[in-house]
C-alpha positions in Angstrom: 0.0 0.0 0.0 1.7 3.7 -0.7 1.7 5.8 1.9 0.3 9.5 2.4 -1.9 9.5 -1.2 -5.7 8.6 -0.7 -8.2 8.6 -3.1 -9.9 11.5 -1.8 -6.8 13.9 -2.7 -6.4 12.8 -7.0 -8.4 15.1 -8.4 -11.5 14.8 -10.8 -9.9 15.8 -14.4 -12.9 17.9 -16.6 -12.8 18.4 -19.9 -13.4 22.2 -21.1 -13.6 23.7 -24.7 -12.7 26.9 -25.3 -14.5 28.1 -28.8 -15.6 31.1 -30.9 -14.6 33.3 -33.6 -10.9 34.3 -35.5 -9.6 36.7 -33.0 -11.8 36.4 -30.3 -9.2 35.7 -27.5 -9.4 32.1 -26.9 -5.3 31.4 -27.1 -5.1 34.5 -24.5 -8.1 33.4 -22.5 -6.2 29.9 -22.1 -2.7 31.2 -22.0 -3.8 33.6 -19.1 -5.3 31.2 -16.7 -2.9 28.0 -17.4 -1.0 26.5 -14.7 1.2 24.9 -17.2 3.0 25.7 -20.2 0.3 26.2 -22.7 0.5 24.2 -25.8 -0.3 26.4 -29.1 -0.2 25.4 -32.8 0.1 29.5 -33.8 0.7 29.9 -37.6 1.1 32.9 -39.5 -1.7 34.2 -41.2 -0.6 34.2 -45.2 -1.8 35.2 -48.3 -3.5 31.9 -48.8 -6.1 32.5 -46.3 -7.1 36.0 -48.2 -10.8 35.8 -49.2 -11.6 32.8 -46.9 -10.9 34.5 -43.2 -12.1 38.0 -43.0 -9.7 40.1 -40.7 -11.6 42.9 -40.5 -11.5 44.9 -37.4 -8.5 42.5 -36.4 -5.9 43.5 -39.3 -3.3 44.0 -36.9 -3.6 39.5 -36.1 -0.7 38.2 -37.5 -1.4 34.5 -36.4 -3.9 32.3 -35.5 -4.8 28.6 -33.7 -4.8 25.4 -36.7 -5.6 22.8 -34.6 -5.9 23.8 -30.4 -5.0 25.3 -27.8 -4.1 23.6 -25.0 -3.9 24.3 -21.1 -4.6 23.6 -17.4 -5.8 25.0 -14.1 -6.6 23.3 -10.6 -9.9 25.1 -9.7 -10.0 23.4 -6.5 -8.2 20.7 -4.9 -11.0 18.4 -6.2 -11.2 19.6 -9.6 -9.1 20.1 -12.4 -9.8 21.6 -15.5 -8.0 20.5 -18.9 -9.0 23.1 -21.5 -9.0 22.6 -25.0 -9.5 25.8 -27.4 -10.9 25.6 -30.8 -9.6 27.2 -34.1 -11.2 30.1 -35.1 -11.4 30.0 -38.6 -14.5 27.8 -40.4 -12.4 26.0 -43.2 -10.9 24.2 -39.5 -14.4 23.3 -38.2 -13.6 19.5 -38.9 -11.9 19.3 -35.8 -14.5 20.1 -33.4 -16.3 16.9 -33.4 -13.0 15.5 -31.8 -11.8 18.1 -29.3 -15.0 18.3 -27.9 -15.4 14.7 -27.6 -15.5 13.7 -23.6 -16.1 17.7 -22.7 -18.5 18.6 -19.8 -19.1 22.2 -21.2 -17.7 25.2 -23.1 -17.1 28.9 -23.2 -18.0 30.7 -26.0 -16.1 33.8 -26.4 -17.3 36.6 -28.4 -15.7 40.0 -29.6 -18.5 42.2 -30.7 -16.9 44.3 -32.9 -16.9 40.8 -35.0 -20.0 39.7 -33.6 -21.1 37.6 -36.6 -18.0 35.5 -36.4 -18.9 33.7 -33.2 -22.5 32.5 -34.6 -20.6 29.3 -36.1 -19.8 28.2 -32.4 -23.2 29.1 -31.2 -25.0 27.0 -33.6 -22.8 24.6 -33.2 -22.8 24.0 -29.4 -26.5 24.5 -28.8 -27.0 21.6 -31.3 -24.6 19.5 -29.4 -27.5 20.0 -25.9 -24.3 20.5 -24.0 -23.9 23.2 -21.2 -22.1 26.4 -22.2 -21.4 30.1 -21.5 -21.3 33.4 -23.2 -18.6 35.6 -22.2 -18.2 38.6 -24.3 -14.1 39.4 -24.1 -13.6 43.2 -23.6 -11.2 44.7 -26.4 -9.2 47.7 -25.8 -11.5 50.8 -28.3 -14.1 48.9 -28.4 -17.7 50.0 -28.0 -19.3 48.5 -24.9 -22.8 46.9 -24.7 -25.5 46.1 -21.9 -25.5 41.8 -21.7 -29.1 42.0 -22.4 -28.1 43.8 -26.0 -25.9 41.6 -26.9 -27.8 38.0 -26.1 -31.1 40.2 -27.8 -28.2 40.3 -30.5 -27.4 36.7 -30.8 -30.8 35.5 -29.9 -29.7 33.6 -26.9 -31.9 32.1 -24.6 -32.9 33.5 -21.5 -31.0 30.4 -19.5 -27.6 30.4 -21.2 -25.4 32.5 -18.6 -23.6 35.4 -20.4 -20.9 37.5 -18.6 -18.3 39.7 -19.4 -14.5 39.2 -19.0 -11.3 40.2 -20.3 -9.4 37.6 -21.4 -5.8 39.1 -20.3 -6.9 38.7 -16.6 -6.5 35.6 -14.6 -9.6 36.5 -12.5 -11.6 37.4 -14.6 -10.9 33.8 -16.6 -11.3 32.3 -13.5 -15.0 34.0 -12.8 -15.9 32.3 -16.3 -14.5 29.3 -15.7 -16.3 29.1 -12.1 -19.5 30.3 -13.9 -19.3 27.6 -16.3 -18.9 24.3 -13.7 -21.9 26.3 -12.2 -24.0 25.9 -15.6 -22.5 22.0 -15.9 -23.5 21.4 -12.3 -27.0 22.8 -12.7 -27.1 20.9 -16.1 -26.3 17.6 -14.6 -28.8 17.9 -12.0 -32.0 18.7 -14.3 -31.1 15.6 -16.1 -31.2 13.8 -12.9 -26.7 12.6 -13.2 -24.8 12.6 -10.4 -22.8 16.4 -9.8 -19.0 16.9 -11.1 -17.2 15.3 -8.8 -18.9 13.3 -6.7 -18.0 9.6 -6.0 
């Protein structure tokens, strides 16, 4: 038998996706709250993808994710949270299906002066009937709107929890994060499955 480990201290591991449109923050959003060494896959943004990915209002985006984003955080000694972030771009969409295989919920990040470019995701995870969040990213300049505007806006229901963050503060990740195991826990319980976490 090892000695000083017990079952009660290995954390639960959960699953997160991080999605939403080119440029809306998600390799920041993970970057800022990992307790690890984020993995990227970063390419330059070339010719090649001129008339496919619209840039505008985020000219000055010289890369972008291909495949994931990668990182981790301990929320709690009992929970920790592996998170996976989604490329942007639509011609990468294939990939979805497997990074958010095995994934309690997702966050949905959206940058309004592109607002249009995070309806992809949307659609996307409200046909999956998984749990997920809303959290418009604050930009630097950029015009600021009531939550109630902006889920009028999107056409969000009433029950999807949207908040506002900025994605280059830890806390602030954090709050979403927290606010999304909230949704997942509340989730699990209407369908009548055990909470996250317990044994």
């Amino acid at each position: 038998m090892m000695s000083g480990r017990s079952d009660s201290t290995v954390p639960l591991a959960v699953k997160i996706v991080v999605s939403g449109g080119l440029g809306a923050g998600k390799t920041t959003f993970i970057g800022t709250v990992s307790e690890i060494e984020p993995l990227g896959t970063e390419a330059a943004i070339t010719q090649v993808s001129v008339g496919i990915d619209s840039l505008e209002g985020v000219e000055s985006k010289t890369s972008t994710t291909v495949a994931l984003d990668f990182g981790r955080i301990v929320l709690d000694p009992a929970i920790t949270l592996y998170l996976f972030g989604t490329p942007g771009q639509g011609r990468f969409s294939f990939l979805w299906d497997d990074l958010v295989e095995g994934a309690l919920g997702t966050v949905v990040l959206v940058d309004t002066r592109r607002i249009e470019e995070c309806f992809p995701a949307l659609d996307y995870f409200e046909a999956q009937g998984a749990p997920f969040v809303l959290a418009v990213n604050r930009f630097d300049g950029a015009e600021r709107f009531e939550p109630e505007v902006v889920r009028e806006a999107l056409g969000l229901s009433a029950e999807v929890p949207l908040l506002e963050c900025d994605a280059r503060e830890r806390g602030s990740v954090r709050d979403v994060l927290g606010a999304l195991m909230d949704r997942v826990v509340g989730f699990r319980a209407a369908e009548g499955r055990p909470a996250v976490g317990a044994r």
